[in-house]
N, C-alpha and C positions, 0 to 999 in steps of 0.2 A: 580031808577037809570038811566032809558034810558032819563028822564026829565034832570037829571043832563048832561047830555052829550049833547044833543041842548042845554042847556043854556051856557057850558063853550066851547068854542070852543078848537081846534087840535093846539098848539102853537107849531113850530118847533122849535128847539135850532137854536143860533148863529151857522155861519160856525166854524166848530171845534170843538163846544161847548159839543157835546157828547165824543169826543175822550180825552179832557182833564180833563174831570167828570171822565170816564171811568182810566185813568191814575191817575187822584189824588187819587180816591178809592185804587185802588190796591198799589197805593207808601204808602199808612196810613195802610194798613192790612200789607204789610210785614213788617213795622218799628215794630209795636207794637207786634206783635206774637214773632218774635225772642228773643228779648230783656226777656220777660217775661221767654219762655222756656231755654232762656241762663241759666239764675238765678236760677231755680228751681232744676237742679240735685248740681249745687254745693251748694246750702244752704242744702238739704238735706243729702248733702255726709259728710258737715262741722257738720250739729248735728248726725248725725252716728257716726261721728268721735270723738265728744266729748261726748257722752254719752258710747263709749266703753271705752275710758279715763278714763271717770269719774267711772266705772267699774271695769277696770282694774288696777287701781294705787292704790287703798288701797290695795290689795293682793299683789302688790309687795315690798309696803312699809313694810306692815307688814313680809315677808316672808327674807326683809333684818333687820329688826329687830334682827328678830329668830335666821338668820344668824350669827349676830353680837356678840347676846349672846351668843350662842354656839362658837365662836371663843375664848370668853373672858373665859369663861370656860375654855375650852380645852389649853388655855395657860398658867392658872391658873394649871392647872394640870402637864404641862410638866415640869412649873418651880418651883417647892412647893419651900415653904418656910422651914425657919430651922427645924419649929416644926411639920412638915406634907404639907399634901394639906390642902389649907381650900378654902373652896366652900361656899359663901354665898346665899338664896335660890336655895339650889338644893342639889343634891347627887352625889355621886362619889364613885363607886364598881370597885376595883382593882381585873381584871381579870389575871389568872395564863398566862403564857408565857413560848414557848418554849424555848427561849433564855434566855439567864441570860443580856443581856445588853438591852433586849427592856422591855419597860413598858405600859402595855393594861388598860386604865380604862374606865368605861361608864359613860358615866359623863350626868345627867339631873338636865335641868333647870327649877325654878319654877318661878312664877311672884311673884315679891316682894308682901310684904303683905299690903292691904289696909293705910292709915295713919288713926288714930281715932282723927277726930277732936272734 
């Protein structure tokens, strides 16, 4: 090593030439660091955010399903028809009531039955 050093000589920079090396370094580390750590919490917030989505929305869909039927039900029931209630998969227990003008039934619903192809 000490051969390498008498053979290359001590070359000084240009006037300036350190302080605008010194400046270009530091202007290329803060471009590039920000930009990267900009990006990284919002891509990560956006896949949180769709994999809770993606989690969350069958159970809602399904839970307004349930809803929906049990609405169709139960109006099925307030308004029977001439010959009774009729309840297609499901059941319907006419409970007693204090009153004589109100009318109590439990009305469950079943999932239709498969089709047999």
């Amino acid at each position: 090593m000490r051969e390498l050093e008498h053979l290359l000589p001590d070359l000084e920079p240009p006037p300036g030439g350190l302080a605008r090396l010194q400046h270009s370094l530091r202007g290329r580390r803060t471009r590039t660091r920000p930009r990267v750590l900009h990006w990284l919490p919002a891509t990560a917030g956006a896949c949180a955010m769709i994999l809770l989505v993606s989690l969350w929305l069958p159970g809602v869909v399904q839970r307004q399903q349930r809803t929906a039927a049990l609405t169709r039900a139960l109006r099925e029931a307030m308004a029977p028809q001439a010959n009774g209630i009729r309840v297609i998969n499901g059941a319907v227990l006419a409970l007693p009531s204090g009153q004589a003008n109100v009318r109590i039934y439990l009305v469950q619903t079943n999932p239709p039955p498969a089709a047999k192809h």
